[in-house]
DSSP file (Angstrom, degrees, kcal/mol; ACC not computed):
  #  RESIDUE AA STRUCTURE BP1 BP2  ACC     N-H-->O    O-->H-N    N-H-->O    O-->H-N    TCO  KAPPA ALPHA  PHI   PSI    X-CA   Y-CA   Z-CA
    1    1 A X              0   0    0      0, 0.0     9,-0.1     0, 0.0     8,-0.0   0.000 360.0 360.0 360.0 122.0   -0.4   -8.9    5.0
    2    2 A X        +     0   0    0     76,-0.1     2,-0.3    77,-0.1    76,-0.1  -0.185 360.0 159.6 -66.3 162.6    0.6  -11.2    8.0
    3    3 A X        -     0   0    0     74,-0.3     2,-0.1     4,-0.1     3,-0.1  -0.936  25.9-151.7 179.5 176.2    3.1   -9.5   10.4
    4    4 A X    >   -     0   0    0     -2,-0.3     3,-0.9     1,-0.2     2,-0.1  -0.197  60.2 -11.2-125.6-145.4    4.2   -9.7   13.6
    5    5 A X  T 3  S+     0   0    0      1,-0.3    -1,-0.2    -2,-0.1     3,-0.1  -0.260 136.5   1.0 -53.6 117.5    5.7   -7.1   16.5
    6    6 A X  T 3  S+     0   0    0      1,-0.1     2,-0.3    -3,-0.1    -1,-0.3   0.987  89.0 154.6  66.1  45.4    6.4   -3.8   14.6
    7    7 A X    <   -     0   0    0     -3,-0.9     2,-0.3    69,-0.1    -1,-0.1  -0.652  34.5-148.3 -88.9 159.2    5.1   -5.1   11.3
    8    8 A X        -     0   0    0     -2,-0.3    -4,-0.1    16,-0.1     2,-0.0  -0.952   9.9-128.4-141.4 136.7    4.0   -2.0    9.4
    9    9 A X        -     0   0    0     -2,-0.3    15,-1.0     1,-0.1     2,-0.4  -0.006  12.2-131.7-109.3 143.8    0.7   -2.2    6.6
   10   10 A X        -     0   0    0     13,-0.2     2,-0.3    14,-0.1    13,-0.2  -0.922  25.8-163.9-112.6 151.1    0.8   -1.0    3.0
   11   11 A X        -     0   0    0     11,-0.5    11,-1.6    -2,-0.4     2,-0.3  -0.847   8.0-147.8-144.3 174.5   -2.0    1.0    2.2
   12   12 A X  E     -A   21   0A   0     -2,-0.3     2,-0.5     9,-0.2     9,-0.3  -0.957   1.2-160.1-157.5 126.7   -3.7    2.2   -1.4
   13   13 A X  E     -A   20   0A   0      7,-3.6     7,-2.7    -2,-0.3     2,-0.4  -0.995  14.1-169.1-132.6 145.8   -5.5    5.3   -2.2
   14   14 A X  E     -A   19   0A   0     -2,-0.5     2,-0.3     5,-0.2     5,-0.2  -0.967   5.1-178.6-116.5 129.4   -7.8    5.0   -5.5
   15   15 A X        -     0   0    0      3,-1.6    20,-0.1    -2,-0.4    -2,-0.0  -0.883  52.2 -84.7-120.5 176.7   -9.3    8.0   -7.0
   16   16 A X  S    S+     0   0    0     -2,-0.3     3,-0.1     1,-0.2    -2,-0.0   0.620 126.6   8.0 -55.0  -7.5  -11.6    8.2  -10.2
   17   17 A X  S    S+     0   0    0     18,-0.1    18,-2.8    16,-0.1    -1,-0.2   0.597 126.2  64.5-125.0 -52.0   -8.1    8.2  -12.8
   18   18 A X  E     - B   0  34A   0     16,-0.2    -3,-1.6    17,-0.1     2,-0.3  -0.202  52.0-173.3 -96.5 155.9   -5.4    7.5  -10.3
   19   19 A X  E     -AB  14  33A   0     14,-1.1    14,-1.0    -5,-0.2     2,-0.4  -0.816  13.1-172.5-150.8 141.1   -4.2    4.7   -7.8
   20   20 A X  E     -A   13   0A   0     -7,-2.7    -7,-3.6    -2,-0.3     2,-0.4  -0.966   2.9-167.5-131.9 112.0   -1.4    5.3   -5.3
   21   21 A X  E     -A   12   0A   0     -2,-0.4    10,-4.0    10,-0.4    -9,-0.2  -0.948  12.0-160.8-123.5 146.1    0.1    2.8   -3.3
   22   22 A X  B     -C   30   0B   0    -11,-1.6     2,-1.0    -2,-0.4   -11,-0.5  -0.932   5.1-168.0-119.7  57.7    2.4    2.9   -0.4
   23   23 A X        -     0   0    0      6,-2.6     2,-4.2   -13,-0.2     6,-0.3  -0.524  10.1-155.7 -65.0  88.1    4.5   -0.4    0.7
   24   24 A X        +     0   0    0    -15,-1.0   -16,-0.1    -2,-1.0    -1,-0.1  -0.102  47.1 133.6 -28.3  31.9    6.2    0.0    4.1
   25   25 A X  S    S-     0   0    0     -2,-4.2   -16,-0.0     4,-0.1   -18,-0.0   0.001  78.6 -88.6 -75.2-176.2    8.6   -2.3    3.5
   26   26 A X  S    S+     0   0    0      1,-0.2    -1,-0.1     2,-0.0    -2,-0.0   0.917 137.4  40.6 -68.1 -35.8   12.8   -1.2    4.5
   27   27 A X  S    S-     0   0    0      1,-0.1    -1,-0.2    -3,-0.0    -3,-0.1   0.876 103.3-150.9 -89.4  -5.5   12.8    0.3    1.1
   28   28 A X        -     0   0    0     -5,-0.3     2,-0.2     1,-0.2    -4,-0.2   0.881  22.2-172.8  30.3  69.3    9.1    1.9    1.1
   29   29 A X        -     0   0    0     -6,-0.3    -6,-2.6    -7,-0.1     2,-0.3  -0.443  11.8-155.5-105.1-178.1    7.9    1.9   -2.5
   30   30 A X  B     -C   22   0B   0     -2,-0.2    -8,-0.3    -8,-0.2     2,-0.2  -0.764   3.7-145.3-124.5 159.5    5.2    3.2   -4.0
   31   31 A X        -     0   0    0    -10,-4.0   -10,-0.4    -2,-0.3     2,-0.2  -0.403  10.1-175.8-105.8 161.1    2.9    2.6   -7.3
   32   32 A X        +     0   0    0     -2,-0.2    13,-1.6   -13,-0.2     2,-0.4  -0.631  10.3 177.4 -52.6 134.0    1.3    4.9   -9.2
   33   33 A X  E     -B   19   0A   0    -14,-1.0   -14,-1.1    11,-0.2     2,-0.5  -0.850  34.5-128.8-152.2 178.4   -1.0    4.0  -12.2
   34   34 A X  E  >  -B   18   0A   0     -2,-0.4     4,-0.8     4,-0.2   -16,-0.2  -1.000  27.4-169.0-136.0  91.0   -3.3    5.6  -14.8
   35   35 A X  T  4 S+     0   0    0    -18,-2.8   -17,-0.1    -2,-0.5     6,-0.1   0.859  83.4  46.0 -81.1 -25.6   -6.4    3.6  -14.3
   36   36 A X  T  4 S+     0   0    0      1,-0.2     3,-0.3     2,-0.1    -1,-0.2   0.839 118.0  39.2-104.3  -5.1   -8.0    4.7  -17.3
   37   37 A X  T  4 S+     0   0    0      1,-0.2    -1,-0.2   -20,-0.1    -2,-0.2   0.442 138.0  16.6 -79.4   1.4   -5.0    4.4  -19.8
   38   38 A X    ><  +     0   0    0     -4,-0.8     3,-1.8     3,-0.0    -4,-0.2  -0.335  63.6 172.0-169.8  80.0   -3.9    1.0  -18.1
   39   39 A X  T 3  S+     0   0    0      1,-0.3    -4,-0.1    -3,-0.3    -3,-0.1   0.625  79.5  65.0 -72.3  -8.0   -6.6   -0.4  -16.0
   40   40 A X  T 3  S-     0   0    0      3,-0.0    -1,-0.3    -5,-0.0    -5,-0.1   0.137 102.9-135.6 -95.8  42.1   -4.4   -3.7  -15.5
   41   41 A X    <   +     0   0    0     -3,-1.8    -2,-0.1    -7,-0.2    -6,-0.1   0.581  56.1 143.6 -12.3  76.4   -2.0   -1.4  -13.7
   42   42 A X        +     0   0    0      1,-0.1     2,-0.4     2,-0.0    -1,-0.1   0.320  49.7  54.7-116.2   7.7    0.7   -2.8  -15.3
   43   43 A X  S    S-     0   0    0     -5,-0.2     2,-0.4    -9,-0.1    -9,-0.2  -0.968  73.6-143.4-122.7 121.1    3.3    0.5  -15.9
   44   44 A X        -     0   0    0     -2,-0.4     3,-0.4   -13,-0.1   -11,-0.2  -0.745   8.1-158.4 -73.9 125.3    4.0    2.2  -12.7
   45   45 A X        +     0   0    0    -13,-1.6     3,-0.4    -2,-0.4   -12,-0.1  -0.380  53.1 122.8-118.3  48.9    4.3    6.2  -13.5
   46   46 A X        +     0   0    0      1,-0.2    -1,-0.2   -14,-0.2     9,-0.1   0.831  67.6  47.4  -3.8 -78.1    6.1    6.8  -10.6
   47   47 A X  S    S+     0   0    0     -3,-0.4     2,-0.7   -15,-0.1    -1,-0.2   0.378  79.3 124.9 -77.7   3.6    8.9    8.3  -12.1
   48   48 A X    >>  -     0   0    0     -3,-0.4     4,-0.7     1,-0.2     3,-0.6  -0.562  42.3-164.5 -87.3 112.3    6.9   10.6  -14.4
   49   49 A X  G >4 S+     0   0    0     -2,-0.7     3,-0.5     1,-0.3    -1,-0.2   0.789  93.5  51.3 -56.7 -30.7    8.0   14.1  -13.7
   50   50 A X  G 34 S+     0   0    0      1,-0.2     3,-0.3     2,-0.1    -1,-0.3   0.576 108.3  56.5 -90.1  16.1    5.2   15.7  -15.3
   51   51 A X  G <>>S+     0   0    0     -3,-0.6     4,-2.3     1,-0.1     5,-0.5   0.418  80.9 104.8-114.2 -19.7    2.7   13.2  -12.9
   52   52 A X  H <X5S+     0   0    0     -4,-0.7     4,-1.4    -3,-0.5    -1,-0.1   0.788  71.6  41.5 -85.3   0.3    4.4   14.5  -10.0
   53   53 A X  H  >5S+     0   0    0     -3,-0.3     4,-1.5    -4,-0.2    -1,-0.2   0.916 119.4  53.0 -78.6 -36.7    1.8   17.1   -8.3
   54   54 A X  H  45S+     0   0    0     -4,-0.3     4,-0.2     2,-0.2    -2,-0.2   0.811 106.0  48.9 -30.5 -53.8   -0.6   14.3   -9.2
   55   55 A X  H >X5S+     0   0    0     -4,-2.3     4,-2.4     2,-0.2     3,-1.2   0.831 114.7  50.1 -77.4 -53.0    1.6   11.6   -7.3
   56   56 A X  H 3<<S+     0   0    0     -4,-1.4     4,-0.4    -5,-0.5    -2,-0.2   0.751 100.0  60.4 -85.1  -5.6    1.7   14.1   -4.3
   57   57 A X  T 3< S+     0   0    0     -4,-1.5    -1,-0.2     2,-0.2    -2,-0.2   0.738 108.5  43.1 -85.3  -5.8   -1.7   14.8   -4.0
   58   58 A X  T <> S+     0   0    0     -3,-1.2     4,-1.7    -4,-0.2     5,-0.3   0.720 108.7  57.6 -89.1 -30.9   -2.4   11.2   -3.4
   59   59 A X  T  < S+     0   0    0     -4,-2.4    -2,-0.2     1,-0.3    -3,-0.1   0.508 112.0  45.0 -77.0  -5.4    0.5   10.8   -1.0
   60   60 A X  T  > S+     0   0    0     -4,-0.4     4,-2.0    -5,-0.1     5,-0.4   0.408 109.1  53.0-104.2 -37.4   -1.1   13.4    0.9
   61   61 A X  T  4 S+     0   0    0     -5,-0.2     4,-0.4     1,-0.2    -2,-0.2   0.865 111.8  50.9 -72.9 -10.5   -4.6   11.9    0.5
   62   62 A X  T  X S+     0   0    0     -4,-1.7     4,-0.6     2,-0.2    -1,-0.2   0.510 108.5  47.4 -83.6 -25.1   -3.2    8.8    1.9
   63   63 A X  H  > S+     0   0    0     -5,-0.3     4,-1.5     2,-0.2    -2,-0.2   0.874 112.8  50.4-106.1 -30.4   -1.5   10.4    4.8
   64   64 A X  H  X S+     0   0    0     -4,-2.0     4,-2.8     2,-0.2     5,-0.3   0.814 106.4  55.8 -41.0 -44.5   -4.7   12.3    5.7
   65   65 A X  H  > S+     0   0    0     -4,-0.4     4,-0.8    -5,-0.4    -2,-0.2   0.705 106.3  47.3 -77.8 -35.1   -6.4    9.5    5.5
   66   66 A X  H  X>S+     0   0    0     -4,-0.6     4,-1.5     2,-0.1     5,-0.8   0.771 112.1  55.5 -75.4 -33.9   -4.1    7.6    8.2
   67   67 A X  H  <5S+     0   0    0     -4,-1.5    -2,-0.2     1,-0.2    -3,-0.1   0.859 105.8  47.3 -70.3 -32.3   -4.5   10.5   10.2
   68   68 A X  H  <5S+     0   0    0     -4,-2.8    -1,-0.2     1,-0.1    -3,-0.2   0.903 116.4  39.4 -59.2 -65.9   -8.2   10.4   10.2
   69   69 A X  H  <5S-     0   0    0     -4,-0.8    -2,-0.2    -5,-0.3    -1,-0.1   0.857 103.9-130.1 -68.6 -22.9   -8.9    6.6   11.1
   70   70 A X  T ><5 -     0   0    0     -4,-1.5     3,-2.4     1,-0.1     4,-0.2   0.753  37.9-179.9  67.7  32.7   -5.8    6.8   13.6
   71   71 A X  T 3 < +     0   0    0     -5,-0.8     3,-0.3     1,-0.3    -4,-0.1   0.530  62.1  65.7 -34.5 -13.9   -4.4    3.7   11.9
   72   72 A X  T 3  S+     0   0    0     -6,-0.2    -1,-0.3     1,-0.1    -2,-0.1   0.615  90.6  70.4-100.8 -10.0   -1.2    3.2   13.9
   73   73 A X  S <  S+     0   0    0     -3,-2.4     2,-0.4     1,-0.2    -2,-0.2   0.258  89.3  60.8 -94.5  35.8   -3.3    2.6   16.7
   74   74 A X  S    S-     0   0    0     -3,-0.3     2,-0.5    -4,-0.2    -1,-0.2  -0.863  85.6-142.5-135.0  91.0   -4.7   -1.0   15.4
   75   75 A X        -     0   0    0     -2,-0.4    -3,-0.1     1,-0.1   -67,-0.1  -0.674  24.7 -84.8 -53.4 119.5   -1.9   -3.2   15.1
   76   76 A X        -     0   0    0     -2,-0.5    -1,-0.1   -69,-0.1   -69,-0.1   0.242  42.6-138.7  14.7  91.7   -1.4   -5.5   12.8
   77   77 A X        -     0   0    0     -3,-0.1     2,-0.5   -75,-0.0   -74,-0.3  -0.249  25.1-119.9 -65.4 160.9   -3.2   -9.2   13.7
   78   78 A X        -     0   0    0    -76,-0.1     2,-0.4     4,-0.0   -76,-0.1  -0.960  33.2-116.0 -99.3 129.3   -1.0  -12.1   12.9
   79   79 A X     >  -     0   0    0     -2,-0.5     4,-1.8     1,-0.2     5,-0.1  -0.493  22.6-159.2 -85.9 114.6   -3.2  -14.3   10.1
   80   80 A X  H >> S+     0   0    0     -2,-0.4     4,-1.4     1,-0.2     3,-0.6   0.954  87.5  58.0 -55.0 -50.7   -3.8  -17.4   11.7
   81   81 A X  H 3> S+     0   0    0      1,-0.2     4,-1.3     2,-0.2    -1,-0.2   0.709 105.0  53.5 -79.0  -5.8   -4.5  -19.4    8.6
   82   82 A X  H 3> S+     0   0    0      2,-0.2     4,-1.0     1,-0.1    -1,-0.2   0.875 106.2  57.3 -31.0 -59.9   -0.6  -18.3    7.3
   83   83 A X  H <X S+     0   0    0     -4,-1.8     4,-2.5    -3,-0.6    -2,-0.2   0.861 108.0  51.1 -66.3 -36.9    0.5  -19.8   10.9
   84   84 A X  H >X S+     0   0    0     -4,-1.4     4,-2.0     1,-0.3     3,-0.9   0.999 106.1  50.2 -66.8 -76.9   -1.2  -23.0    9.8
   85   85 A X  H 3X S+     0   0    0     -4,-1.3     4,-1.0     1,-0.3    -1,-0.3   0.693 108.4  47.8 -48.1 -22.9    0.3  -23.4    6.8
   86   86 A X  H 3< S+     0   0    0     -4,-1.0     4,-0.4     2,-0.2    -1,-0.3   0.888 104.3  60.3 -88.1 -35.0    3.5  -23.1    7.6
   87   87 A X  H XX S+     0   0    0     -4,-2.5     3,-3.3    -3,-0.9     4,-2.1   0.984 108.7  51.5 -54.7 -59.2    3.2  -25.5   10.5
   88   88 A X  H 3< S+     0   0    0     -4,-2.0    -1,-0.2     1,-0.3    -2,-0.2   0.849 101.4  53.8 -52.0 -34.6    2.2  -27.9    7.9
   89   89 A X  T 3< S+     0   0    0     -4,-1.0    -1,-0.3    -5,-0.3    -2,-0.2   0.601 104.3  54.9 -83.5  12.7    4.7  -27.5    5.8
   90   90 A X  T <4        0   0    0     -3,-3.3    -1,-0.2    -4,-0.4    -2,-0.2   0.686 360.0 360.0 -89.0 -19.6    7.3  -28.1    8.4
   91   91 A X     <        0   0    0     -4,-2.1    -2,-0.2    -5,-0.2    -1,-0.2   0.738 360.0 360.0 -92.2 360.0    5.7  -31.4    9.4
């Protein structure tokens, strides 16, 4: 993901059934999936009430997991070949 000053990273935590992503976006949503009842992770079970100690044990293995690498302290690079491609298409 390109970004610039204060861009903030989405991150993904996979375990052997589950995968949990985390978009930092302004509205900061999240994924959930069922990898082995829908391995093209194409229903998000979010919203699944009975899924939610499940849901929070990845949002917590995810936030451990920033805490560990120290991850706010690598900012975000700007992708050069993005900057290119946009320059071109201005010209």
């Amino acid at each position: 993901m390109a970004g610039g000053a204060g861009a903030k990273r989405s991150f993904m935590v996979r375990t052997k059934k589950h995968k949990y992503m985390a978009f930092h976006t302004p509205a900061k949503a999240e994924m959930f999936f069922d990898l082995e009842a829908d391995p093209g992770e194409m229903k998000n079970l979010l919203g699944r009430a009975d899924l939610s100690a499940e849901i929070d044990r990845h949002r917590n293995l995810l936030e451990e997991w920033c805490k560990l690498t120290d991850m706010d302290k690598y900012p975000i690079q700007p992708n050069p070949v993005a900057g290119k491609r946009a320059a071109r298409k201005k010209t």
